[in-house]
mmCIF file of the N, C-alpha and C atoms, coordinates in Angstrom:
data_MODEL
# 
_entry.id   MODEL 
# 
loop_
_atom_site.group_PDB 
_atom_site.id 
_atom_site.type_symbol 
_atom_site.label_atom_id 
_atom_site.label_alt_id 
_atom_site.label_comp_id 
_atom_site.label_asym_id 
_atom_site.label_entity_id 
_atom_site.label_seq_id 
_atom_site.pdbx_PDB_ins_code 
_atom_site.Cartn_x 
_atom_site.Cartn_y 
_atom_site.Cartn_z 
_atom_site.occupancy 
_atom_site.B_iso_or_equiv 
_atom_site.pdbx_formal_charge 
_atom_site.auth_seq_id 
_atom_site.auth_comp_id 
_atom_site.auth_asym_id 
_atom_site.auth_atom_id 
_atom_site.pdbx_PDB_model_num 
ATOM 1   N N  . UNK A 1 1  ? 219.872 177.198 -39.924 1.00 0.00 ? 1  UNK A N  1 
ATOM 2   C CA . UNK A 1 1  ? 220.403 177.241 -38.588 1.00 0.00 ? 1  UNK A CA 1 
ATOM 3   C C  . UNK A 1 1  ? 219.436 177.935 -37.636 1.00 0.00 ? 1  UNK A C  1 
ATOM 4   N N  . UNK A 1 2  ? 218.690 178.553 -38.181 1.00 0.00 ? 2  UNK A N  1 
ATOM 5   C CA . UNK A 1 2  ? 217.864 179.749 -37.342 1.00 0.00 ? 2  UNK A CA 1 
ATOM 6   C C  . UNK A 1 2  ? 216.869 179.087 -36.283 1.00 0.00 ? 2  UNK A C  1 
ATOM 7   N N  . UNK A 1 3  ? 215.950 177.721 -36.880 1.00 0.00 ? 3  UNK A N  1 
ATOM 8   C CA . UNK A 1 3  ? 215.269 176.989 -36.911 1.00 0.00 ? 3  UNK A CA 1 
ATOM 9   C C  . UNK A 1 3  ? 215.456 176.276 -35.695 1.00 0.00 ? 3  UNK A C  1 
ATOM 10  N N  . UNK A 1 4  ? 216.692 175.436 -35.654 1.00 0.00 ? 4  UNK A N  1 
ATOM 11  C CA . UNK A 1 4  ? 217.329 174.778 -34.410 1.00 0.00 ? 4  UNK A CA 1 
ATOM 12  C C  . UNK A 1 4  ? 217.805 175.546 -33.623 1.00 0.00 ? 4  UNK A C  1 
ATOM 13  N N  . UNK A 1 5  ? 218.277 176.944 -33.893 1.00 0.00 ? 5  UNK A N  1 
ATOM 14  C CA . UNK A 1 5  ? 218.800 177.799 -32.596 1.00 0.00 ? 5  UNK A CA 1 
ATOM 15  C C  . UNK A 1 5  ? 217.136 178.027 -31.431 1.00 0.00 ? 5  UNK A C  1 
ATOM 16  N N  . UNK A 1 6  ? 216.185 178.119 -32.335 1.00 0.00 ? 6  UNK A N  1 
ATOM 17  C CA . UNK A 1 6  ? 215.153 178.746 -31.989 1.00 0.00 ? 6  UNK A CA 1 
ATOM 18  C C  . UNK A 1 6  ? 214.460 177.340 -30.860 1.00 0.00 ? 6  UNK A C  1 
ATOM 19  N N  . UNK A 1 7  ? 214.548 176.203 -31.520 1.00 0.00 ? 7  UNK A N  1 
ATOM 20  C CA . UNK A 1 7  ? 214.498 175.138 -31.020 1.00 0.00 ? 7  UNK A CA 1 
ATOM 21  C C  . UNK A 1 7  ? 214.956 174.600 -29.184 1.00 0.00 ? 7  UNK A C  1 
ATOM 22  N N  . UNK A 1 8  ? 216.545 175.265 -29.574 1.00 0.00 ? 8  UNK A N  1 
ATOM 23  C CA . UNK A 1 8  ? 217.612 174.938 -29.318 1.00 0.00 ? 8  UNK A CA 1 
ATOM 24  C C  . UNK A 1 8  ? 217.203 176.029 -27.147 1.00 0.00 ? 8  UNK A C  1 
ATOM 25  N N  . UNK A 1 9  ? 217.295 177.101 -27.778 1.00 0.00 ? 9  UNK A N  1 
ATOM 26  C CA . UNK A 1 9  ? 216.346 178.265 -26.734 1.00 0.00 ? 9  UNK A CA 1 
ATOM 27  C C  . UNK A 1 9  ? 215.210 177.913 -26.261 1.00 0.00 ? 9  UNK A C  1 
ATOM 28  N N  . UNK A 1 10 ? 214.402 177.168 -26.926 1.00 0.00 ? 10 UNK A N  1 
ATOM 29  C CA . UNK A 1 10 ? 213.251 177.171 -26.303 1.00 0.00 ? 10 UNK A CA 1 
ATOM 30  C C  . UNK A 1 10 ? 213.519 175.990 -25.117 1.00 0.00 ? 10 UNK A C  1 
ATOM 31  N N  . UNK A 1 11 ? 214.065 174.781 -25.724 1.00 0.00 ? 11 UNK A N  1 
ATOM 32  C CA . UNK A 1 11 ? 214.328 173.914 -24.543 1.00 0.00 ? 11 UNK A CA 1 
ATOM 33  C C  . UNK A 1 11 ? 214.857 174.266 -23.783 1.00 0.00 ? 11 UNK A C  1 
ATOM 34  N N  . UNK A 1 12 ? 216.038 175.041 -23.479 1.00 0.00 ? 12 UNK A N  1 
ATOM 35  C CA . UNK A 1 12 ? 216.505 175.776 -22.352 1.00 0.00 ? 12 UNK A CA 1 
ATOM 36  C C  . UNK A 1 12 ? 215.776 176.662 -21.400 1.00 0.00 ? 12 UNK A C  1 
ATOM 37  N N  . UNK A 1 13 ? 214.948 176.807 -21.946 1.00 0.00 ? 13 UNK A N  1 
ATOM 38  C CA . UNK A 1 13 ? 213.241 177.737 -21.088 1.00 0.00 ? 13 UNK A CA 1 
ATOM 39  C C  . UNK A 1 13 ? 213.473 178.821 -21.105 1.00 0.00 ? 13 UNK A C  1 
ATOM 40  N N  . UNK A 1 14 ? 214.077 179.627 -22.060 1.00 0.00 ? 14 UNK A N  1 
ATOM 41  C CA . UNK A 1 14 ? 214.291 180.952 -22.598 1.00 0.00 ? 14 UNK A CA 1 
ATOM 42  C C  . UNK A 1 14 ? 212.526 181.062 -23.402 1.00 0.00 ? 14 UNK A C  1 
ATOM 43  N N  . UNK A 1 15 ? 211.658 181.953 -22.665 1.00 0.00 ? 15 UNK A N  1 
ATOM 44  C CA . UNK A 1 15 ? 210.355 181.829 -22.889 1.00 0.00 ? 15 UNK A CA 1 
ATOM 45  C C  . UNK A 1 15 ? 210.143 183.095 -24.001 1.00 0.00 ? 15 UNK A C  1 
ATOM 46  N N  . UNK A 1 16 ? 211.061 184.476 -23.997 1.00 0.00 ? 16 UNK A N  1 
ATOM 47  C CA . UNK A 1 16 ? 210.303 185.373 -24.329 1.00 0.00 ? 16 UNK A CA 1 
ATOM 48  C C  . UNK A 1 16 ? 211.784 185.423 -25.821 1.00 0.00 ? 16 UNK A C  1 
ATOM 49  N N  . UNK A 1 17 ? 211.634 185.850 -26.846 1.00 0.00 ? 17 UNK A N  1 
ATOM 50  C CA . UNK A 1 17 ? 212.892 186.046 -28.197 1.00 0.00 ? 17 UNK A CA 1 
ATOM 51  C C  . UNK A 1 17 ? 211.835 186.489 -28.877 1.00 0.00 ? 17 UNK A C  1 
ATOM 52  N N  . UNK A 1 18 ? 212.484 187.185 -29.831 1.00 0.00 ? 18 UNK A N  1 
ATOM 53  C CA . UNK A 1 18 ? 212.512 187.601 -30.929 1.00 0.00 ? 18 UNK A CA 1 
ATOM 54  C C  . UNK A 1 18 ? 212.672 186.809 -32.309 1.00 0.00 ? 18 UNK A C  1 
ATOM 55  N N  . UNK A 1 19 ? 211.701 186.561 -33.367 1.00 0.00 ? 19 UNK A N  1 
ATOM 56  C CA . UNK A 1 19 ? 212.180 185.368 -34.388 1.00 0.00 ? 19 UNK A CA 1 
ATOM 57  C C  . UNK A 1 19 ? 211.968 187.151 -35.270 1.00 0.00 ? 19 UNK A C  1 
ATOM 58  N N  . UNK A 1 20 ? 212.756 187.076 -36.197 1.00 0.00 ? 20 UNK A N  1 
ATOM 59  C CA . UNK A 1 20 ? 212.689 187.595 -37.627 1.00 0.00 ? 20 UNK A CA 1 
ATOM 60  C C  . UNK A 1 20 ? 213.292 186.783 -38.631 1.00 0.00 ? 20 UNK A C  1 
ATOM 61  N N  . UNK A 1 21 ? 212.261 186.847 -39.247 1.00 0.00 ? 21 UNK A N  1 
ATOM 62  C CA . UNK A 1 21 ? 212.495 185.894 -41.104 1.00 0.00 ? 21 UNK A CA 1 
ATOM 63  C C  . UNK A 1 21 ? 211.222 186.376 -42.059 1.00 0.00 ? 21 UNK A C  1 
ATOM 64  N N  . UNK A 1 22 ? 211.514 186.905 -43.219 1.00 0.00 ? 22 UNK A N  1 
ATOM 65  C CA . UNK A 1 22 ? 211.123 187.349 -43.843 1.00 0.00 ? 22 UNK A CA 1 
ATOM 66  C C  . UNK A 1 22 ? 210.667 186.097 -44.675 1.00 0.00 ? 22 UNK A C  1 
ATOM 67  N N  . UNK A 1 23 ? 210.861 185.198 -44.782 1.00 0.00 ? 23 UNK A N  1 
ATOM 68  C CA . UNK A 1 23 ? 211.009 184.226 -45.888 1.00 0.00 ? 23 UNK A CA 1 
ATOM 69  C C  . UNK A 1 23 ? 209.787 183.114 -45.447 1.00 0.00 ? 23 UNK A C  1 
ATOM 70  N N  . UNK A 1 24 ? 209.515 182.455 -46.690 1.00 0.00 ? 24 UNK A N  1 
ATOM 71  C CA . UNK A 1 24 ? 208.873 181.441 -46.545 1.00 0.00 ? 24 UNK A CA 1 
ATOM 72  C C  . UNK A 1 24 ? 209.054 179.609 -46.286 1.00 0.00 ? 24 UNK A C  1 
ATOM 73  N N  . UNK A 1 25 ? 208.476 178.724 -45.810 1.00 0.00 ? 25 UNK A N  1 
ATOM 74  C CA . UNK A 1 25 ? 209.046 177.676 -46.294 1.00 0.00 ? 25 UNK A CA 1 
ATOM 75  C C  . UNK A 1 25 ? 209.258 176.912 -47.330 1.00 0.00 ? 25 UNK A C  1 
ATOM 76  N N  . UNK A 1 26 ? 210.723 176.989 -47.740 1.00 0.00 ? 26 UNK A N  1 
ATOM 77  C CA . UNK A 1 26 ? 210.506 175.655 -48.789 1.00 0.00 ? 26 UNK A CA 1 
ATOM 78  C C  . UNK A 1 26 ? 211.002 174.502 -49.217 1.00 0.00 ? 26 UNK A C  1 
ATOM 79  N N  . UNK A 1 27 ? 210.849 173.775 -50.033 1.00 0.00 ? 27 UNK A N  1 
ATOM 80  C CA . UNK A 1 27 ? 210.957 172.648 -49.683 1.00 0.00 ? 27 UNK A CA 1 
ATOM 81  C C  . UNK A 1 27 ? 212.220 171.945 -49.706 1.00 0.00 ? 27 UNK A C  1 
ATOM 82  N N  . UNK A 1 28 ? 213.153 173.075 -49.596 1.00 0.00 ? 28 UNK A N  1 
ATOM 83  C CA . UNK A 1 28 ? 214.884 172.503 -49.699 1.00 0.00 ? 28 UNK A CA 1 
ATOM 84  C C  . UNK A 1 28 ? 215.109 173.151 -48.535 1.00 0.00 ? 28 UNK A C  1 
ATOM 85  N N  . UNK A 1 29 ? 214.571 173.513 -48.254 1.00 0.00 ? 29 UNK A N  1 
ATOM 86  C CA . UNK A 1 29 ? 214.512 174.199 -46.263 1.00 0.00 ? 29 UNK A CA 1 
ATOM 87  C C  . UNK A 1 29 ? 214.304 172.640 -45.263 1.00 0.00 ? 29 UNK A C  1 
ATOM 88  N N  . UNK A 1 30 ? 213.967 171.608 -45.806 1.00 0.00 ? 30 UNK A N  1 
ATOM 89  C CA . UNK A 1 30 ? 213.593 170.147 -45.485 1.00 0.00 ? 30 UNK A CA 1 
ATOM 90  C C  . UNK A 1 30 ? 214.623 169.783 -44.995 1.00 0.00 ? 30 UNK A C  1 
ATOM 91  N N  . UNK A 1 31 ? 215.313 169.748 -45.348 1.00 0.00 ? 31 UNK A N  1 
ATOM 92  C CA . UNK A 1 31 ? 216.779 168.351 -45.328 1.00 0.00 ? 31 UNK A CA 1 
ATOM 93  C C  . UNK A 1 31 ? 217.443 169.307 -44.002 1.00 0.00 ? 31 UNK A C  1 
ATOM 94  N N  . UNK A 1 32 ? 217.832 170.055 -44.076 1.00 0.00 ? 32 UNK A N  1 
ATOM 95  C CA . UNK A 1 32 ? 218.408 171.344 -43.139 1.00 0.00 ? 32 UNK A CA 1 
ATOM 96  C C  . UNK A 1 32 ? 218.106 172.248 -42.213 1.00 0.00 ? 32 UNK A C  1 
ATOM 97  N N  . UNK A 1 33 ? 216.683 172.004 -42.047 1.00 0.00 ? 33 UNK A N  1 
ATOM 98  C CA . UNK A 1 33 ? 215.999 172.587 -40.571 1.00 0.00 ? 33 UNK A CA 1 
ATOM 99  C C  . UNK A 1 33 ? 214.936 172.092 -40.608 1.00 0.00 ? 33 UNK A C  1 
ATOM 100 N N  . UNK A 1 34 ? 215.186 171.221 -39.017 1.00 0.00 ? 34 UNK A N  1 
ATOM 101 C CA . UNK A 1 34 ? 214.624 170.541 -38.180 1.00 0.00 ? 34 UNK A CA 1 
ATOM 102 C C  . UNK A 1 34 ? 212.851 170.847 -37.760 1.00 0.00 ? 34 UNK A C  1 
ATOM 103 N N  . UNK A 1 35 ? 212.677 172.438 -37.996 1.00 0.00 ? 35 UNK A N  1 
ATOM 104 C CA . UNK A 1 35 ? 211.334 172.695 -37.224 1.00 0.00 ? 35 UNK A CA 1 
ATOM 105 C C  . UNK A 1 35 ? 210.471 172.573 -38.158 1.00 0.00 ? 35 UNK A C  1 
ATOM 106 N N  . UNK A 1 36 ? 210.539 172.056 -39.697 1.00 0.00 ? 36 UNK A N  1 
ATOM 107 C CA . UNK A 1 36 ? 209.430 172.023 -40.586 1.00 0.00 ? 36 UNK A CA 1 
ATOM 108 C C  . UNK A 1 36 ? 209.504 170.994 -41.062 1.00 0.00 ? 36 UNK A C  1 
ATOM 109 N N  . UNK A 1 37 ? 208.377 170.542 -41.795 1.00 0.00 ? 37 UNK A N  1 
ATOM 110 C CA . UNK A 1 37 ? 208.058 169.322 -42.417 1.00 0.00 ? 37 UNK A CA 1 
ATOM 111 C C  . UNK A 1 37 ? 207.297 169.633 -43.668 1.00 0.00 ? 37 UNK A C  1 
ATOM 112 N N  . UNK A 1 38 ? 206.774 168.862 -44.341 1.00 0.00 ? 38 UNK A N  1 
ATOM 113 C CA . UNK A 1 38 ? 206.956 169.439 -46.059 1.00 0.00 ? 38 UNK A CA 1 
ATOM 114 C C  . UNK A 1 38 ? 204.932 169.629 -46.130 1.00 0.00 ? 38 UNK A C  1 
ATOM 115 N N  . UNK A 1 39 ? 204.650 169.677 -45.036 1.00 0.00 ? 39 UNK A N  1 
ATOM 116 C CA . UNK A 1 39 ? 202.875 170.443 -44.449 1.00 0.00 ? 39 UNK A CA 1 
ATOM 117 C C  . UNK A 1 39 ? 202.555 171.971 -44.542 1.00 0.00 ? 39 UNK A C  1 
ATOM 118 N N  . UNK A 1 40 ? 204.176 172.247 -44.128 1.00 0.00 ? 40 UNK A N  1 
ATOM 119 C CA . UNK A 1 40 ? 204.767 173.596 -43.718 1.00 0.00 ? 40 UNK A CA 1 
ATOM 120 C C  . UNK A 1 40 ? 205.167 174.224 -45.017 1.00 0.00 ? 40 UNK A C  1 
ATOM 121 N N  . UNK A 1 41 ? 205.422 173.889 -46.540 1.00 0.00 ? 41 UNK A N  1 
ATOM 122 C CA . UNK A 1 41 ? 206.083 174.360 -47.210 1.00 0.00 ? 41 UNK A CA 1 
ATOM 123 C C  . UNK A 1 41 ? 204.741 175.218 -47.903 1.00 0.00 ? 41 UNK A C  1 
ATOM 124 N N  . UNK A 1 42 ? 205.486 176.754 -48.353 1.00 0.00 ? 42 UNK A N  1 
ATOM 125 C CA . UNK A 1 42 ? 204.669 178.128 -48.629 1.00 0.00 ? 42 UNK A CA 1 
ATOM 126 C C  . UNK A 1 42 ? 204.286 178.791 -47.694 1.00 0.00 ? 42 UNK A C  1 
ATOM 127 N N  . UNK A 1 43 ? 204.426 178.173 -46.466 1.00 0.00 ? 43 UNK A N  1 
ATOM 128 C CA . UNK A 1 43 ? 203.828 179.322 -45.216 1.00 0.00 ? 43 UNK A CA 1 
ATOM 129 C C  . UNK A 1 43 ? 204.919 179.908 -44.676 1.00 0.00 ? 43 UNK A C  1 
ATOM 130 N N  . UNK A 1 44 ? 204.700 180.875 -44.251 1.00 0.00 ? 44 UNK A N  1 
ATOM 131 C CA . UNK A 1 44 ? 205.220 181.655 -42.818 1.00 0.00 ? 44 UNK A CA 1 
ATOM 132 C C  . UNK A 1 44 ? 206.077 181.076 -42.365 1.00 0.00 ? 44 UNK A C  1 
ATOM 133 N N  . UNK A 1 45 ? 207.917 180.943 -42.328 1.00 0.00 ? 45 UNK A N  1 
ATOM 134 C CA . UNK A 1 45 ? 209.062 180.142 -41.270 1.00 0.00 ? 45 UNK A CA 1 
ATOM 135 C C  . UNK A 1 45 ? 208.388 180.333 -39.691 1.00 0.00 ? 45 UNK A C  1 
ATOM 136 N N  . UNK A 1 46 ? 208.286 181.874 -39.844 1.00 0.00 ? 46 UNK A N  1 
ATOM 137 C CA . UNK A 1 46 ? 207.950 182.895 -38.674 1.00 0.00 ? 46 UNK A CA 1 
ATOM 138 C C  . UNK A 1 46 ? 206.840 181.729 -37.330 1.00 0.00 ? 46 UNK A C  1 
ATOM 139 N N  . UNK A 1 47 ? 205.591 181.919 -38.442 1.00 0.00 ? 47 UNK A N  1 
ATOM 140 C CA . UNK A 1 47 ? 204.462 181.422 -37.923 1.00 0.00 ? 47 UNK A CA 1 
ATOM 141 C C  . UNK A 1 47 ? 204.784 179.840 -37.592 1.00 0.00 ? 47 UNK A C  1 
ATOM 142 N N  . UNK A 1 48 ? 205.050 179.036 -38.431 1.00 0.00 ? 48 UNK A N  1 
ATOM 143 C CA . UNK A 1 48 ? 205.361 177.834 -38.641 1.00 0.00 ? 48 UNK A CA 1 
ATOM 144 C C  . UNK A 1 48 ? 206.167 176.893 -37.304 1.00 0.00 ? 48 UNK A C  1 
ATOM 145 N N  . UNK A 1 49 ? 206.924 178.063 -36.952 1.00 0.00 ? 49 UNK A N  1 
ATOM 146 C CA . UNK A 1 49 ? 208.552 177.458 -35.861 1.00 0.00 ? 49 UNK A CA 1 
ATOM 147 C C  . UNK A 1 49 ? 207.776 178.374 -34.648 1.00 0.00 ? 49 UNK A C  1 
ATOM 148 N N  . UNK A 1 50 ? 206.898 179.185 -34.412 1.00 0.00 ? 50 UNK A N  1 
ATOM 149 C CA . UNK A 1 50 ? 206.421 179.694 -33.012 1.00 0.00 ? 50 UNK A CA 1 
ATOM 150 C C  . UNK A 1 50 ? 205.344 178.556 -32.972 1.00 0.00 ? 50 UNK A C  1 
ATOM 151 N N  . UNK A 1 51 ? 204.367 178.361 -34.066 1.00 0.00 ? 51 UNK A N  1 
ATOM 152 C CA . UNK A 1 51 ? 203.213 177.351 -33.495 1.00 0.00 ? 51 UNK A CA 1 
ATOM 153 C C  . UNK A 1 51 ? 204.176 176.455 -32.903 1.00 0.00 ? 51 UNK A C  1 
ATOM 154 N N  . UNK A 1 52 ? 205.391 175.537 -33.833 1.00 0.00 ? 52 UNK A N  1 
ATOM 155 C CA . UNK A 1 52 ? 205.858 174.357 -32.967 1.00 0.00 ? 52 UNK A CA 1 
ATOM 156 C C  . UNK A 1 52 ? 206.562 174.171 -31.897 1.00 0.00 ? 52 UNK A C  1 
ATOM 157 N N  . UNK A 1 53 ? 207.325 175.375 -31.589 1.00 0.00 ? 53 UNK A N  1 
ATOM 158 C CA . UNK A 1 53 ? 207.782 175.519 -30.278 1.00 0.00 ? 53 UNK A CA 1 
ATOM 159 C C  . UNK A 1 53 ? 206.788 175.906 -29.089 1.00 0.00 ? 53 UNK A C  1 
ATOM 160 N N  . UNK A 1 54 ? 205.807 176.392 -29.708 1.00 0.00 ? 54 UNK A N  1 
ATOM 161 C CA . UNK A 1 54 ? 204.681 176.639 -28.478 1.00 0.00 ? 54 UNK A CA 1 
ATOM 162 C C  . UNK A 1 54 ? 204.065 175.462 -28.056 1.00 0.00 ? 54 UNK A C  1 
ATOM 163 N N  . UNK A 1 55 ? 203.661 175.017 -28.978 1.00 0.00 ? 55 UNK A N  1 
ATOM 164 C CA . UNK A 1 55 ? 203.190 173.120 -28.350 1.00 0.00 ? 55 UNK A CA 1 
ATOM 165 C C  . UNK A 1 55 ? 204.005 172.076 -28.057 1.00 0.00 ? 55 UNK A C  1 
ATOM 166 N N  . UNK A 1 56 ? 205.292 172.608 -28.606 1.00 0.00 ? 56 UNK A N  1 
ATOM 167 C CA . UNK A 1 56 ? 205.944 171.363 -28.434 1.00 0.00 ? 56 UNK A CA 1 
ATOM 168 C C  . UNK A 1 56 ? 207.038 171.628 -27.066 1.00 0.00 ? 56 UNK A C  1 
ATOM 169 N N  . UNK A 1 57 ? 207.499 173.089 -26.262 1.00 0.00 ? 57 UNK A N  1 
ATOM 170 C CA . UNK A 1 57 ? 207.700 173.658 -25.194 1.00 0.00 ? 57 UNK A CA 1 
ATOM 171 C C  . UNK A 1 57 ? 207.143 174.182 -23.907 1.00 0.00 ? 57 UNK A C  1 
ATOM 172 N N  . UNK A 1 58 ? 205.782 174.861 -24.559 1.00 0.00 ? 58 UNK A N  1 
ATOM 173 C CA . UNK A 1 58 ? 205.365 175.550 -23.269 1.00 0.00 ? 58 UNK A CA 1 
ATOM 174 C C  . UNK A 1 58 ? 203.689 175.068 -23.535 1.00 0.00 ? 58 UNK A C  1 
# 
């Protein structure tokens, strides 16, 4: 859920948040949030969902 909320904010042009996630991606994280793709799996949620909201928002 975290993923699409984060998504979800950014399209609304809420520019500045806070992401915390300790966790990594993986690959049952696929089916159920939207901001990764299976390129993304072992890295950073964190890193992963700011690169794509940064290019893909602002």
């Amino acid at each position: 859920m975290g993923s699409t909320v984060v998504e979800i904010l950014a399209r609304l042009g809420i520019g500045i948040f806070v992401i915390v996630d300790f966790d990594v991606v993986e690959e049952s994280n696929l089916t159920r949030q939207s901001g990764f793709t299976k390129n993304d799996v072992g890295k950073s949620k964190v890193e992963v969902i700011k690169k794509h909201i940064y290019y893909e928002y602002f």
